[in-house]
Residue frames as qw, qx, qy, qz and C-alpha x, y, z in Angstrom:
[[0.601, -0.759, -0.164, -0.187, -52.15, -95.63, -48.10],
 [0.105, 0.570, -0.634, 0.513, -49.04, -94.21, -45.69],
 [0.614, -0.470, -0.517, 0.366, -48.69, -96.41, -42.27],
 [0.022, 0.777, -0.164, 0.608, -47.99, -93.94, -39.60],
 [0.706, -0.668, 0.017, -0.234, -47.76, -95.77, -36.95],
 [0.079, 0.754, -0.626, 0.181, -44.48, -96.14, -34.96],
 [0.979, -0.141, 0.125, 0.081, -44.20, -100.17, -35.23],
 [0.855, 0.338, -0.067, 0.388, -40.97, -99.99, -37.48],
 [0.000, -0.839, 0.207, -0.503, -39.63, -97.17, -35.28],
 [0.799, -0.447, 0.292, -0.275, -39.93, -99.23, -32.05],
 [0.983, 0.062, 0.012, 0.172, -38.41, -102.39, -33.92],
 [0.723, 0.480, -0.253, 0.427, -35.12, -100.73, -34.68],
 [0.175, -0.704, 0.306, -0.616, -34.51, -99.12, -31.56],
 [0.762, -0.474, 0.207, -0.389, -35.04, -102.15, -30.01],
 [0.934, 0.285, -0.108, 0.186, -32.53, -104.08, -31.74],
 [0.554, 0.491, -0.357, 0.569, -29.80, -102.05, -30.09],
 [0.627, -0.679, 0.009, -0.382, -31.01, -102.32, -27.17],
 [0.944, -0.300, 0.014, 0.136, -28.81, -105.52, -26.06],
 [0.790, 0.211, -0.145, 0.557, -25.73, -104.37, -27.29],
 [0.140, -0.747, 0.176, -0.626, -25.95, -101.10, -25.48],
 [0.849, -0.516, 0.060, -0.099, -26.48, -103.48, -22.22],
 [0.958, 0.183, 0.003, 0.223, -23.54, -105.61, -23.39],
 [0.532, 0.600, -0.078, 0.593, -21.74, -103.29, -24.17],
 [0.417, -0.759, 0.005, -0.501, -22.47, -101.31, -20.84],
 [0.863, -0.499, 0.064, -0.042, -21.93, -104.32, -18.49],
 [0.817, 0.238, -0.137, 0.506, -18.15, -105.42, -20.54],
 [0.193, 0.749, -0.200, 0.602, -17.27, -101.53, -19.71],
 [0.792, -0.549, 0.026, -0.265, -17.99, -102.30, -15.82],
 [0.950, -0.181, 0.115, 0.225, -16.55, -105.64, -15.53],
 [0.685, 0.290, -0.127, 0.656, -13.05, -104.06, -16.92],
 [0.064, -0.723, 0.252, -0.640, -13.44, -100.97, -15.05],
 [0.850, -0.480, 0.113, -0.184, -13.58, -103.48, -11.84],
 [0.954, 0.065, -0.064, 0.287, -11.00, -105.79, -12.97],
 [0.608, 0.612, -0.070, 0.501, -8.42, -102.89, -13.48],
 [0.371, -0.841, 0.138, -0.369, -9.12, -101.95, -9.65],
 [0.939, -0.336, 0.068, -0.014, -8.03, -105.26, -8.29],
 [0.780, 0.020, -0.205, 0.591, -4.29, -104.90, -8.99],
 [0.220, -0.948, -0.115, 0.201, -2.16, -102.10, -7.04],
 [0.525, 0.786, -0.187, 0.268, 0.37, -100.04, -8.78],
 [0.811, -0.137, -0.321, 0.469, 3.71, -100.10, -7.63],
 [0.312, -0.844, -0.070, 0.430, 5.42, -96.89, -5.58],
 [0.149, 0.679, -0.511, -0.506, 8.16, -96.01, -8.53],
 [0.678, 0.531, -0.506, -0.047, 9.06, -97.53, -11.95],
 [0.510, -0.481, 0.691, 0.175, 11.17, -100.62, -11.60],
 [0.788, 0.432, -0.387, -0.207, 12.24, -102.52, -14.77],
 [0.738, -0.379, 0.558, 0.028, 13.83, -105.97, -13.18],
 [0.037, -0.461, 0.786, 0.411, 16.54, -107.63, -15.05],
 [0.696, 0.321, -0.321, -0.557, 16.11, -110.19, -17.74],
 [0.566, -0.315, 0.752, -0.121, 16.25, -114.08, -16.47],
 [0.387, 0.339, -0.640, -0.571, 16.96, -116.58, -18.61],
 [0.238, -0.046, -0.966, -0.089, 14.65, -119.33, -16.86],
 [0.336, -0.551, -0.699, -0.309, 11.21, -119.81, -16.27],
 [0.083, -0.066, 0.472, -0.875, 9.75, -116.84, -13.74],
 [0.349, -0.451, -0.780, -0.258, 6.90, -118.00, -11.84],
 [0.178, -0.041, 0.496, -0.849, 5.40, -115.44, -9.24],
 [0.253, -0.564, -0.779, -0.111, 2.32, -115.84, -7.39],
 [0.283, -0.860, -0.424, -0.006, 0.94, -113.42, -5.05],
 [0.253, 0.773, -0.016, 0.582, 2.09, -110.14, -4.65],
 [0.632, -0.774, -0.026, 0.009, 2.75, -110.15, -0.58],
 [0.730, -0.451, 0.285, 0.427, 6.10, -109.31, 0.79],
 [0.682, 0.501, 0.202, 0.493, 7.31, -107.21, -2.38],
 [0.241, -0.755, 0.264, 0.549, 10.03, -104.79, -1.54],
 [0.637, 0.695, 0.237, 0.234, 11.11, -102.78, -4.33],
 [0.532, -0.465, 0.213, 0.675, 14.52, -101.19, -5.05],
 [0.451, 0.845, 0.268, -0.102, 14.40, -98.55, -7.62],
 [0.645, 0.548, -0.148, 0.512, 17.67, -97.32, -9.79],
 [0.057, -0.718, 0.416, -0.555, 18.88, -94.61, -6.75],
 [0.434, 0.019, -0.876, 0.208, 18.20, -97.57, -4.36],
 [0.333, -0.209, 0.242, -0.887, 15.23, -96.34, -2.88],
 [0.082, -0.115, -0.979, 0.150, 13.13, -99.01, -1.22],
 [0.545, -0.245, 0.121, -0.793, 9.34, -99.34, -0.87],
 [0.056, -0.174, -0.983, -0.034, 7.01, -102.24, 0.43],
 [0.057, 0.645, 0.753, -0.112, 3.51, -102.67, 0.12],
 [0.310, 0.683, 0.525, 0.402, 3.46, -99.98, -2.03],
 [0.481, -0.855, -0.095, 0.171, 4.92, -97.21, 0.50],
 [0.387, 0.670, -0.372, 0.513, 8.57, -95.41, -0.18],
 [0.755, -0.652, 0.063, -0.014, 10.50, -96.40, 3.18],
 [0.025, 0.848, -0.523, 0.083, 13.83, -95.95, 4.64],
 [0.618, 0.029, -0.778, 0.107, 16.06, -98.94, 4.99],
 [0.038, -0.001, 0.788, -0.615, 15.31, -98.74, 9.36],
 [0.558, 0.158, 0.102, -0.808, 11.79, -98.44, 8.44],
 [0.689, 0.231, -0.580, -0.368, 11.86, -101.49, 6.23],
 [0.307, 0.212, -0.856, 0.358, 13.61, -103.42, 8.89],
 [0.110, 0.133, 0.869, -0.463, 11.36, -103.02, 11.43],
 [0.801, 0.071, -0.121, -0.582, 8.04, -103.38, 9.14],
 [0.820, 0.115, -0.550, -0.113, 9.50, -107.01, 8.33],
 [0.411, 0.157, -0.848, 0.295, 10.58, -107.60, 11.38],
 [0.400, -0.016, 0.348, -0.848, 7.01, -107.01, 12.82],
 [0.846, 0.238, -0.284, -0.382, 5.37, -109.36, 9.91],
 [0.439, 0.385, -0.756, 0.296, 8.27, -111.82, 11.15],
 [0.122, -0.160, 0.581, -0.789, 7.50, -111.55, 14.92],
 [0.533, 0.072, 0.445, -0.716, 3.81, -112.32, 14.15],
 [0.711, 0.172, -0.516, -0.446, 3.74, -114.94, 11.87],
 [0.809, -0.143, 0.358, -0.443, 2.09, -117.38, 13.98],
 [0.930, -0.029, 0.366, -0.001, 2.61, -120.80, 11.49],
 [0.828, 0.046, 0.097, 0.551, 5.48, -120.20, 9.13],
 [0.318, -0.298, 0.252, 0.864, 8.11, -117.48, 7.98],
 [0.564, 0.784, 0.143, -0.216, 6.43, -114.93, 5.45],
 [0.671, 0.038, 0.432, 0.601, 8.10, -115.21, 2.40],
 [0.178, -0.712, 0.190, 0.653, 9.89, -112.09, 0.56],
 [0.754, 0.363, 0.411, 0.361, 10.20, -111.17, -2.98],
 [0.207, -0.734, 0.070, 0.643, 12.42, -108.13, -4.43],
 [0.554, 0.752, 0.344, 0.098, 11.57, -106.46, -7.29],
 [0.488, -0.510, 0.119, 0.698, 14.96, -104.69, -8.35],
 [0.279, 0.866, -0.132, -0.393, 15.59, -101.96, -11.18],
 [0.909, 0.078, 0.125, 0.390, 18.29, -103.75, -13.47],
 [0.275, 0.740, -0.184, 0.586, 20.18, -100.44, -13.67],
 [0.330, -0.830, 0.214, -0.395, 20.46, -100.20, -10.19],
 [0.314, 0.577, -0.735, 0.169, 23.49, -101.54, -8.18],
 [0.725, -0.109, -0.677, -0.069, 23.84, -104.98, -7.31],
 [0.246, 0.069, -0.719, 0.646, 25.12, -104.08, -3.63],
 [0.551, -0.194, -0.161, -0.796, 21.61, -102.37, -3.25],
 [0.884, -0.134, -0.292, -0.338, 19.70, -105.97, -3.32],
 [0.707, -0.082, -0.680, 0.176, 22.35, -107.84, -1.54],
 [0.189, -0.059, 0.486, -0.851, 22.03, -104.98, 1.62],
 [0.596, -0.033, -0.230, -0.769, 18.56, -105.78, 1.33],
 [0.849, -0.111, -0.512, -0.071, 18.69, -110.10, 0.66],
 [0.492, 0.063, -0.746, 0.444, 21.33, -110.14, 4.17],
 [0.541, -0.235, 0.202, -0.782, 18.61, -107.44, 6.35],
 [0.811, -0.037, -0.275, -0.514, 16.33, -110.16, 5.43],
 [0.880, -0.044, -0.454, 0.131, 18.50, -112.97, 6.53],
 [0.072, 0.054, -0.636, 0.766, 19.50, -111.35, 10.20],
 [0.461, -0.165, 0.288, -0.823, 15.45, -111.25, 10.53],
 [0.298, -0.116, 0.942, -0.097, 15.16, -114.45, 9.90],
 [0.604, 0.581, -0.050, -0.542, 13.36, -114.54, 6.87],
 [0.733, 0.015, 0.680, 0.025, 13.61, -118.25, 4.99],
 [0.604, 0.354, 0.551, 0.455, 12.82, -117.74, 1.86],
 [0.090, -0.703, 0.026, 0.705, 13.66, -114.85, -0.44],
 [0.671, 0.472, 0.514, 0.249, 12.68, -114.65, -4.25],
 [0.161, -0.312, 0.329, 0.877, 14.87, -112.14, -6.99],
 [0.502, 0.593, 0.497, -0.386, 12.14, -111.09, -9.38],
 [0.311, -0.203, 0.696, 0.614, 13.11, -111.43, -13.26],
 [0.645, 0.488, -0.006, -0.588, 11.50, -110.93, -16.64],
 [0.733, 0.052, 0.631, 0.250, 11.40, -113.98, -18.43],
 [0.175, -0.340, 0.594, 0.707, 13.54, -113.86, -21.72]]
């Protein structure tokens, strides 16, 4: 006698059910995660540091790219433009100084970053972090 009925048809189809889901939901959750950081305005490759580099949040990064082009917050800006974004964020910080971090090119010239670290220190800007790949 043949079965014909579609029990054993049902079972396997249902076994791959979850991992389709599983598989479904992992694709999601990384297509979120990968939203949540924001690319930078140009390439920079920052020099190599030979001691522990701890960043934390991502505020206040001015980048300096190999021609010495400058962006912040992800924007391409002239150096009077920079000046008087941070010295707007300055101006309105209410309980302390906003701290600064500069993300430099290691090909690009060193005068670059110090125009850049002394801006910062005529707007009165406290702290200032060099960004580094750790060795």
């Amino acid at each position: 006698m043949i079965d014909l009925s579609n029990e054993n048809q049902t079972e396997e189809y249902e076994s791959i059910l979850p991992l389709v889901n599983v598989v479904f939901l992992l694709l999601i959750f990384f297509m979120l995660a990968g939203a949540f950081t924001t690319p930078d305005a140009f390439k920079v490759s920052p020099p190599i540091a030979e001691l522990e580099n701890k960043t934390q949040a991502r505020e206040g990064l001015i980048l300096i790219n190999q021609q010495g082009m400058l962006a912040y917050d992800g924007k391409e800006l002239t150096k009077t433009e920079l000046r008087q974004k941070i010295n707007n964020l300055v101006k309105n910080s209410d309980k302390e100084p906003p701290k600064f971090k500069i993300k430099a090119d290691a090909a690009s010239d060193s005068l670059n970053v110090i125009t850049i670290i002394e801006l910062l220190q005529e707007l009165n800007v406290k702290q200032v972090e060099l960004l580094t790949i750790q060795k």
